[in-house]
ROKEDO-193322 format. One record per residue: residue number from 1; residue in three letters; x, y, z of N, C-alpha, C, CB in turn. Coordinates in Angstrom, 2 decimals, decimal comma. Glycine has a CB too. Example, Ala and Ser with C-alpha at 12.3 -4.5 7.8 and 13.67 -1.06 7.14 Angstrom:
residues 2
+-----+------+---------+---------+---------+---------+---------+---------+---------+---------+---------+---------+---------+---------+
: seq : type :    n.xx :    n.yy :    n.zz :   ca.xx :   ca.yy :   ca.zz :    c.xx :    c.yy :    c.zz :   cb.xx :   cb.yy :   cb.zz :
+-----+------+---------+---------+---------+---------+---------+---------+---------+---------+---------+---------+---------+---------+
:   1 :  ALA :   13,19 :   -5,69 :    7,80 :   12,30 :   -4,50 :    7,80 :   13,20 :   -3,30 :    7,80 :   11,31 :   -4,47 :    9,05 :
:   2 :  SER :   12,85 :   -2,25 :    7,08 :   13,67 :   -1,06 :    7,14 :   12,90 :    0,03 :    7,87 :   14,08 :   -0,60 :    5,72 :
+-----+------+---------+---------+---------+---------+---------+---------+---------+---------+---------+---------+---------+---------+
This chain:
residues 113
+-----+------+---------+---------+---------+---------+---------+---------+---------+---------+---------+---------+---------+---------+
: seq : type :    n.xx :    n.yy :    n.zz :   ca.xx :   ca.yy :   ca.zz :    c.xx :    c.yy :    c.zz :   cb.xx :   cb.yy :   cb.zz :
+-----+------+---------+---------+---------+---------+---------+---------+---------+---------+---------+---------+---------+---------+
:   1 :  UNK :   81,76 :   81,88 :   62,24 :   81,20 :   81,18 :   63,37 :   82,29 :   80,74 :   64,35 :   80,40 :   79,97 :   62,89 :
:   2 :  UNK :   83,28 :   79,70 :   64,13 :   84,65 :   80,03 :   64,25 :   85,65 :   80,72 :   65,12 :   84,77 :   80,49 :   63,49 :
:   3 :  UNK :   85,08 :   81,78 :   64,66 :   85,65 :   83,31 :   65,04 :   85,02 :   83,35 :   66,35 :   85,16 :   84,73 :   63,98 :
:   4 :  UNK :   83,21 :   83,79 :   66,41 :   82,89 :   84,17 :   66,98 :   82,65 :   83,51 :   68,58 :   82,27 :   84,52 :   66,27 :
:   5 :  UNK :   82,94 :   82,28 :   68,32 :   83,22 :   81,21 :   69,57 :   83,86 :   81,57 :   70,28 :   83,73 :   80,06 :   69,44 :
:   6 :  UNK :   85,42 :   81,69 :   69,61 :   86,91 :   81,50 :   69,84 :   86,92 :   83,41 :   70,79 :   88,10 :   81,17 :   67,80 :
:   7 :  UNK :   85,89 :   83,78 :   69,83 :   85,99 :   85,37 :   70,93 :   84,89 :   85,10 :   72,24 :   85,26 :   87,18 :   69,86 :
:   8 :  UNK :   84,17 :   84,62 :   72,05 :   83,13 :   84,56 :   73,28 :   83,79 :   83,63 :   74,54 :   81,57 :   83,77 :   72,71 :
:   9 :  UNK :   84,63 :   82,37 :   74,15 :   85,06 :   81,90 :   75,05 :   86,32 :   82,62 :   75,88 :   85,24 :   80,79 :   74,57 :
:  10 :  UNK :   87,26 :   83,95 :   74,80 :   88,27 :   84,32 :   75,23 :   87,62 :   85,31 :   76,28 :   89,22 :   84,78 :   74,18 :
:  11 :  UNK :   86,37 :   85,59 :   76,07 :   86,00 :   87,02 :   76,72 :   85,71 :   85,95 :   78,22 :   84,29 :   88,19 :   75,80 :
:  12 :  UNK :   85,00 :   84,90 :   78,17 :   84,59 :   83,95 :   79,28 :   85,57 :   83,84 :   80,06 :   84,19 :   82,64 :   78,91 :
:  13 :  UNK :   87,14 :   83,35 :   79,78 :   88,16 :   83,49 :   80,56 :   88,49 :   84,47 :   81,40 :   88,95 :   83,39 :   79,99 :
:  14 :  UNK :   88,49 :   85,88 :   80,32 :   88,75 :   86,95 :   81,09 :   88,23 :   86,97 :   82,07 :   88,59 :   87,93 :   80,68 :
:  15 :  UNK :   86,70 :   87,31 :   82,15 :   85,61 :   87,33 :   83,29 :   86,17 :   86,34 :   84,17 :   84,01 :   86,95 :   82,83 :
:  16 :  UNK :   86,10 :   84,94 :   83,84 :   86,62 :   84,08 :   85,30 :   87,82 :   84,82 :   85,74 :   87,13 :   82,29 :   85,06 :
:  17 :  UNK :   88,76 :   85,21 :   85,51 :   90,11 :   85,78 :   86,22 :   89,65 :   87,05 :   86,40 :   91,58 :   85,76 :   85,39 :
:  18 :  UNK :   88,78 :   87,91 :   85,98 :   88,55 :   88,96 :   86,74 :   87,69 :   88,73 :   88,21 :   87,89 :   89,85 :   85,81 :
:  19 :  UNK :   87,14 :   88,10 :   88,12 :   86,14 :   86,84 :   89,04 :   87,45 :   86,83 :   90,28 :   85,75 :   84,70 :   87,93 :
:  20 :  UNK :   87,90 :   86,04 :   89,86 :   89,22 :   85,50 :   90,83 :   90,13 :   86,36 :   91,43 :   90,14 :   84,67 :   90,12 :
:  21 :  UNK :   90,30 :   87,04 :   90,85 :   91,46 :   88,14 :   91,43 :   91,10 :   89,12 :   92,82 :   91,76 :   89,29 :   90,12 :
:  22 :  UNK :   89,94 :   89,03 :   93,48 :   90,00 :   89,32 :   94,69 :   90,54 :   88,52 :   95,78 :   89,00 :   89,58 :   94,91 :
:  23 :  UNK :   90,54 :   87,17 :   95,69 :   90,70 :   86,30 :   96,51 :   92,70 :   86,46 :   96,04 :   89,55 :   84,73 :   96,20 :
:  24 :  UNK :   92,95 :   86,49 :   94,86 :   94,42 :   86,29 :   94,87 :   94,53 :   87,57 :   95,47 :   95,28 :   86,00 :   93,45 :
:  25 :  UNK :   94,81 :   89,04 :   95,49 :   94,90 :   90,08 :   95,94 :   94,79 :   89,72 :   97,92 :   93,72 :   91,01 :   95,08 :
:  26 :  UNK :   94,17 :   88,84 :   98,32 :   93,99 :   88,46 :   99,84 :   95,29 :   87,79 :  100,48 :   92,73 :   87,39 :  100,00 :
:  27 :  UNK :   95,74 :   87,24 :   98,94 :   96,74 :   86,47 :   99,46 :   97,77 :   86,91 :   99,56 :   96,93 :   85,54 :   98,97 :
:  28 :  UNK :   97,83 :   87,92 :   98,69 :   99,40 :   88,52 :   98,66 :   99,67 :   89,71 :   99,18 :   99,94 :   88,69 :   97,37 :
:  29 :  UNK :   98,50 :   89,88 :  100,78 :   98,25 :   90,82 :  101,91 :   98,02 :   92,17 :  101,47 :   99,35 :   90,85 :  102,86 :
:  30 :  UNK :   96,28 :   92,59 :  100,40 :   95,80 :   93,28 :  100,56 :   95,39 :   93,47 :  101,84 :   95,26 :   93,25 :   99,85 :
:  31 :  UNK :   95,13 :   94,86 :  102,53 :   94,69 :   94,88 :  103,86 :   92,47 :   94,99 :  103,97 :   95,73 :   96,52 :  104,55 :
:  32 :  UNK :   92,44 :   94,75 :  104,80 :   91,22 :   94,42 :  104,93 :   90,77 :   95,32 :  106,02 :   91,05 :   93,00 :  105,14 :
:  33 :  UNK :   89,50 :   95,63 :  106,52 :   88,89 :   96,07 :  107,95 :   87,40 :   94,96 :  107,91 :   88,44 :   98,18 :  108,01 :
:  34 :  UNK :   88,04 :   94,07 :  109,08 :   86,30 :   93,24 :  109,58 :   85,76 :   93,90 :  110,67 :   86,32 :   91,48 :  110,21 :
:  35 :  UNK :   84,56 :   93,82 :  110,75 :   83,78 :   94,27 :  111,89 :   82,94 :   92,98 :  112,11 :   82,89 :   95,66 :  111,61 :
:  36 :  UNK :   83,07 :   92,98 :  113,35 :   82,05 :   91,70 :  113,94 :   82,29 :   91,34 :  115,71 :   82,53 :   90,03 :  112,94 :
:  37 :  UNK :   82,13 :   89,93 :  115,56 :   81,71 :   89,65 :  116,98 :   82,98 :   88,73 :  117,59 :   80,14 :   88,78 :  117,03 :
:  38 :  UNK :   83,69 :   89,42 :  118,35 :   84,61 :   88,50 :  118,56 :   84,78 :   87,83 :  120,18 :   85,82 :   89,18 :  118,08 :
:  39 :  UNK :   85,85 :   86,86 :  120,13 :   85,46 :   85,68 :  120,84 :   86,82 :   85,17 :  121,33 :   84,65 :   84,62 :  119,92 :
:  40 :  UNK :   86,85 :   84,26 :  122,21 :   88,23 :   83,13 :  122,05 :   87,61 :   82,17 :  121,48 :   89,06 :   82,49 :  123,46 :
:  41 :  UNK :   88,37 :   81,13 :  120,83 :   88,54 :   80,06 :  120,17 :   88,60 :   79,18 :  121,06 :   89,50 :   80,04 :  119,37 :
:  42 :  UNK :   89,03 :   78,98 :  122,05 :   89,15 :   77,87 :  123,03 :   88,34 :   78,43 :  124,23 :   90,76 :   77,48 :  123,42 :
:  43 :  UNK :   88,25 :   79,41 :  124,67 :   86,70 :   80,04 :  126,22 :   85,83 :   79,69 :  125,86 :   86,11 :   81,69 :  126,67 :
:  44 :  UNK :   85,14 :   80,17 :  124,64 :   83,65 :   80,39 :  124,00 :   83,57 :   79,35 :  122,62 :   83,42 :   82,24 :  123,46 :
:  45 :  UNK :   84,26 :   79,28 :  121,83 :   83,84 :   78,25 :  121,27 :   84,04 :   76,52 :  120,83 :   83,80 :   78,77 :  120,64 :
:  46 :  UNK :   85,27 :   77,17 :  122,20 :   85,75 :   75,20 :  122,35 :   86,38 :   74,48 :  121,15 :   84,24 :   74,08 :  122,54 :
:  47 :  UNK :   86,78 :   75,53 :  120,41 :   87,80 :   74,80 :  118,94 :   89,42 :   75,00 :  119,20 :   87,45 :   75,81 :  117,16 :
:  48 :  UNK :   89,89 :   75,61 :  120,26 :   91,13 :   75,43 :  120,76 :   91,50 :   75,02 :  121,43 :   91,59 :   75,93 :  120,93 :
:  49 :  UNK :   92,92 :   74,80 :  121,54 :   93,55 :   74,29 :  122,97 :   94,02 :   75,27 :  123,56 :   94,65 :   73,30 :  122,96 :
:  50 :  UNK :   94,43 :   76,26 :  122,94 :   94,81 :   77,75 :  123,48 :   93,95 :   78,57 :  123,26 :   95,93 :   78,36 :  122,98 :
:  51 :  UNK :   93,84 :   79,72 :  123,89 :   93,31 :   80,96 :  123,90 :   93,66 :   82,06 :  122,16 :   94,09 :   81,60 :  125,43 :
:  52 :  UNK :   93,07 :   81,95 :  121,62 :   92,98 :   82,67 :  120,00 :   91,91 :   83,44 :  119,87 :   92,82 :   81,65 :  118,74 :
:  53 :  UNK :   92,07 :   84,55 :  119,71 :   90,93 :   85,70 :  119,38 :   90,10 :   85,22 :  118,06 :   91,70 :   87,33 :  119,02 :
:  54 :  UNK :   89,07 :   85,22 :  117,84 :   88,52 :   84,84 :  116,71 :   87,64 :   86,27 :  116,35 :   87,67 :   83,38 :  116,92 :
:  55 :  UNK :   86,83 :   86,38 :  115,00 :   86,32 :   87,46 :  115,09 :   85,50 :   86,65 :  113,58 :   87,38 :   89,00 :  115,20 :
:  56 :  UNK :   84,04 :   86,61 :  114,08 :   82,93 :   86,49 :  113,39 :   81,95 :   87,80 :  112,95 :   82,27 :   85,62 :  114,16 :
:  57 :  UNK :   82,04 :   87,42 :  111,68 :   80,95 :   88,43 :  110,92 :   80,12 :   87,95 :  109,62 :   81,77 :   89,72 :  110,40 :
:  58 :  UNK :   79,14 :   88,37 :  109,33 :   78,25 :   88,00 :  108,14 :   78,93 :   88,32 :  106,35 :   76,77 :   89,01 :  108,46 :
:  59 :  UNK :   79,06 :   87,54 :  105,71 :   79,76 :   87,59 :  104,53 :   78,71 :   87,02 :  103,50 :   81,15 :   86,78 :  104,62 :
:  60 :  UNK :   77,62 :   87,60 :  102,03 :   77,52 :   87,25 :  101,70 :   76,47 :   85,97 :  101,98 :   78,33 :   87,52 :  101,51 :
:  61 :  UNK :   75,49 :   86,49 :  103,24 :   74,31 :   85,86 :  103,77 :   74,61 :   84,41 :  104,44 :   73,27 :   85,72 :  102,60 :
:  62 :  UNK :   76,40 :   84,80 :  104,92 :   77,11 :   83,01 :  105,70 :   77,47 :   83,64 :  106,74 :   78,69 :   81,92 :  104,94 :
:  63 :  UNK :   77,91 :   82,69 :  107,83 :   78,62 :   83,61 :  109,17 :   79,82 :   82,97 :  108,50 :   78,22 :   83,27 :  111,20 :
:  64 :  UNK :   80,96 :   84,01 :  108,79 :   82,54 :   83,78 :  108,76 :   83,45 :   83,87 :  110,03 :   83,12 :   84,79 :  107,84 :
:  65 :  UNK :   83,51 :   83,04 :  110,14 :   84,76 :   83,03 :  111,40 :   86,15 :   83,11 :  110,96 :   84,77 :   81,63 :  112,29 :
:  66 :  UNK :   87,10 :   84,54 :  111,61 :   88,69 :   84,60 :  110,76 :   89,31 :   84,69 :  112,35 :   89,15 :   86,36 :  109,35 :
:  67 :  UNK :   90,29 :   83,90 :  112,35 :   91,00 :   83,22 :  113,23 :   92,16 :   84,46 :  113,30 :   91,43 :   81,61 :  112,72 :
:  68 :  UNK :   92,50 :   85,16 :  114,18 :   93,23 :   86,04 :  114,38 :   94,79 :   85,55 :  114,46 :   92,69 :   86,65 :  115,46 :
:  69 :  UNK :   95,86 :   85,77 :  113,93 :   97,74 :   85,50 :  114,11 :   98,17 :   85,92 :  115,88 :   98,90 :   87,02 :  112,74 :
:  70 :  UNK :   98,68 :   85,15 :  116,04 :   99,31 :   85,67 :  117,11 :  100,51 :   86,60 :  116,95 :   99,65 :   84,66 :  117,82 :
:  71 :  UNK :  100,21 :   88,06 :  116,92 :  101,27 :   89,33 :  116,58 :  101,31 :   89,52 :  117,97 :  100,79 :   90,83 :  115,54 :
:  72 :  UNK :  102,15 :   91,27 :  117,58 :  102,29 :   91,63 :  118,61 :  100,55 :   92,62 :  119,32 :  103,75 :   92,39 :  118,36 :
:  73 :  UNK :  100,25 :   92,89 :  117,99 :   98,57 :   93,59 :  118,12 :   97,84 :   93,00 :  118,61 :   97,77 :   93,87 :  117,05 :
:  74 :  UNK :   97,58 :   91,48 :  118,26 :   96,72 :   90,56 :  119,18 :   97,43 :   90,63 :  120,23 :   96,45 :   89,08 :  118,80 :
:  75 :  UNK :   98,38 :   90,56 :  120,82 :   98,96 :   90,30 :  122,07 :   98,77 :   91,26 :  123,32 :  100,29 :   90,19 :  121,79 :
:  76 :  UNK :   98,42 :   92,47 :  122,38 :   98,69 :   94,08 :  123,27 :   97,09 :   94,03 :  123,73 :   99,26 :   95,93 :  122,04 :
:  77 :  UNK :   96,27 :   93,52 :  122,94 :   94,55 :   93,52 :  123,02 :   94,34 :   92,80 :  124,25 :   93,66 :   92,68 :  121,68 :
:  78 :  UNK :   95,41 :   91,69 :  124,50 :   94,98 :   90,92 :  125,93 :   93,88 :   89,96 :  126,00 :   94,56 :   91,90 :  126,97 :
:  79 :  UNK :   93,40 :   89,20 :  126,95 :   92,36 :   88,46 :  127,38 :   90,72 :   88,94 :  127,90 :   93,00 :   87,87 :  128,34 :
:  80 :  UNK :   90,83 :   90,10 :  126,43 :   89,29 :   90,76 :  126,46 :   88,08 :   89,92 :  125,68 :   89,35 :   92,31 :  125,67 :
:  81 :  UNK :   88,91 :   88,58 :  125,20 :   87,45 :   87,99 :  124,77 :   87,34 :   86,59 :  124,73 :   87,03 :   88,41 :  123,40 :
:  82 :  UNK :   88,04 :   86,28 :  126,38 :   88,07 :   85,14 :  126,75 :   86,22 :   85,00 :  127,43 :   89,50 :   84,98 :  127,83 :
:  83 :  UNK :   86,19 :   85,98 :  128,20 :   85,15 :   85,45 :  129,30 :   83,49 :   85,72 :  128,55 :   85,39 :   86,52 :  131,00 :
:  84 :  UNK :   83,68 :   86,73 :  127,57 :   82,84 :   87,56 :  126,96 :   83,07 :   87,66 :  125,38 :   82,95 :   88,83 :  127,62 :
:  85 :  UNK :   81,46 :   87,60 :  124,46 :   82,00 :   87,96 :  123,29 :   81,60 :   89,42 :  123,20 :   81,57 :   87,08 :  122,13 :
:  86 :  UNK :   82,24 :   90,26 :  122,42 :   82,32 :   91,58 :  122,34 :   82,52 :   92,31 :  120,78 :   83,42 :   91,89 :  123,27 :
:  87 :  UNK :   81,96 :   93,15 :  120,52 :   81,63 :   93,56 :  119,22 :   83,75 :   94,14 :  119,18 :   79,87 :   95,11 :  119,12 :
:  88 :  UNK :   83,94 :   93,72 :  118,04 :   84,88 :   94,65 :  117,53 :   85,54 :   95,06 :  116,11 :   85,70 :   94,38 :  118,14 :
:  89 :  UNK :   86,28 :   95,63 :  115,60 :   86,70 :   96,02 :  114,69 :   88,24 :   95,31 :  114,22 :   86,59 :   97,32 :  114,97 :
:  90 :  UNK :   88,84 :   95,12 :  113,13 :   90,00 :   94,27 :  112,93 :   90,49 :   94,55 :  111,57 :   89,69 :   92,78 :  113,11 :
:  91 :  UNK :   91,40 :   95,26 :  111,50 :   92,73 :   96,10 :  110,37 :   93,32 :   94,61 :  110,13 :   94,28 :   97,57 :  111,31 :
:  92 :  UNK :   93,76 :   94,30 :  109,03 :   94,78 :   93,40 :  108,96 :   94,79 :   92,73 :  107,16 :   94,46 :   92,19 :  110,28 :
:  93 :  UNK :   95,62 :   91,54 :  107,18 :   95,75 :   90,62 :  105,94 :   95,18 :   89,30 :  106,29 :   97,27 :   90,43 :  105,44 :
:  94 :  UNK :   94,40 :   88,51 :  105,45 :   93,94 :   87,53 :  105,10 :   94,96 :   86,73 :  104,37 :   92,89 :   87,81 :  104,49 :
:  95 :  UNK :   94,70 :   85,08 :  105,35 :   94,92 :   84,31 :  104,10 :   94,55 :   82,89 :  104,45 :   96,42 :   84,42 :  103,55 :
:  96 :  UNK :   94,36 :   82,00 :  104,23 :   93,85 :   80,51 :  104,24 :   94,97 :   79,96 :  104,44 :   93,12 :   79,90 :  103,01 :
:  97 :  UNK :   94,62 :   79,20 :  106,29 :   96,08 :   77,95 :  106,62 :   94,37 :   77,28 :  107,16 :   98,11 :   78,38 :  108,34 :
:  98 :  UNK :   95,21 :   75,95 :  106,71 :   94,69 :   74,69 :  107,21 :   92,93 :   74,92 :  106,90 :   95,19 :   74,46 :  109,02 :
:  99 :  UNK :   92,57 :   75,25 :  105,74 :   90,78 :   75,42 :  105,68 :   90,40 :   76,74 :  106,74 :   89,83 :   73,68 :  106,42 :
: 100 :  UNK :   90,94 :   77,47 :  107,35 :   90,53 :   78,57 :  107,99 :   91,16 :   80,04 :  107,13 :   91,06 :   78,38 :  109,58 :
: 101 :  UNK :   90,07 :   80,49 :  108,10 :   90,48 :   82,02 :  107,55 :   91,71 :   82,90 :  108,64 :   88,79 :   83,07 :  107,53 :
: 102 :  UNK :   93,01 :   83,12 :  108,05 :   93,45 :   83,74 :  109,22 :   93,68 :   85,52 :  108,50 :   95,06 :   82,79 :  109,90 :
: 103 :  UNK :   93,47 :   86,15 :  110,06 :   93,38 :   87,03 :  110,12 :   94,56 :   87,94 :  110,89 :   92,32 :   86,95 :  110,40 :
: 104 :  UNK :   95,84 :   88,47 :  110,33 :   97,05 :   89,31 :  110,95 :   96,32 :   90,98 :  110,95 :   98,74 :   89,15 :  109,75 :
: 105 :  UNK :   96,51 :   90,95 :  112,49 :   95,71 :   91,87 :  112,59 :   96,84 :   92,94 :  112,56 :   94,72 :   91,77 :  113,78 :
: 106 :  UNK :   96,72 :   94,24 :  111,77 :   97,67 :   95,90 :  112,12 :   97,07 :   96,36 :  113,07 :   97,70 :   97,23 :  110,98 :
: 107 :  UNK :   95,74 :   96,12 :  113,23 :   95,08 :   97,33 :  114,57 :   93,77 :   96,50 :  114,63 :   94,71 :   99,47 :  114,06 :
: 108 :  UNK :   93,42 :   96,50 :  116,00 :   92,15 :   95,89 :  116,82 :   91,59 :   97,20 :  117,72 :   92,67 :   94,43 :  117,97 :
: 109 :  UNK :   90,45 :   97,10 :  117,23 :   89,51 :   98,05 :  118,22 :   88,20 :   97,65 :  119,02 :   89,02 :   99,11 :  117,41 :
: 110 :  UNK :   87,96 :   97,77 :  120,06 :   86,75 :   97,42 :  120,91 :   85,55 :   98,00 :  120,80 :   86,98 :   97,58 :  122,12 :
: 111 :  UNK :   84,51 :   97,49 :  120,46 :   83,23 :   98,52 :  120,71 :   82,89 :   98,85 :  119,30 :   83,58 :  100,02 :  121,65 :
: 112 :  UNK :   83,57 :   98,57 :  118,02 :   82,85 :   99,17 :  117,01 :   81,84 :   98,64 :  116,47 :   83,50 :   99,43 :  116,16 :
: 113 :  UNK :   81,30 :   99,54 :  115,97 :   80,13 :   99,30 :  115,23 :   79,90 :   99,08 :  113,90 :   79,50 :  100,09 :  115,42 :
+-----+------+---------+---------+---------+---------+---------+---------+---------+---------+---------+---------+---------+---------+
């Protein structure tokens, strides 16, 4: 009886860390592709003081908002989603500063679907 605990709870662990290990894999810049609706942070949704690309999409029946890095990729994309939000596409690594989701983008695309 004993035994059979001591194995059911070891197998329970496993599962939680198999559980977990997507979110660690995010952190230590698996790359990702989001598709969604993106925005400025300070034009359109008034949570900045500066101009920050944001890029919202559905996760798991929640809206997610991932806060884009200021690279050189965001930089080259320009002030296409200050005035307007606009569907787009977003290459990059994830990781959690300050309760947000940030998002280092490798490649940004306009228009995807």
């Amino acid at each position: 009886m004993k035994r059979n605990i001591a194995v059911i709870t070891g197998l329970a662990g496993l599962l939680m860390l198999a559980l977990a290990t997507p979110s660690f894999a995010d952190e230590k810049g698996k790359e990702v592709t989001i598709t969604g609706e993106g925005q400025c942070a300070k034009c359109i949704l008034k949570e900045a003081d500066a101009c920050q690309h944001t890029i919202t999409t559905e996760e798991g029946g929640r809206q997610v908002t991932y806060y884009l890095a200021q690279n050189d990729v965001a930089k080259e994309f320009g002030n296409q989603l200050c005035k307007e939000k606009k569907k787009i596409k977003v290459t990059g690594t994830v990781k959690t500063v300050g309760g947000k989701q940030e998002l280092t983008a490798t490649k940004m695309e306009l228009g995807a679907n």
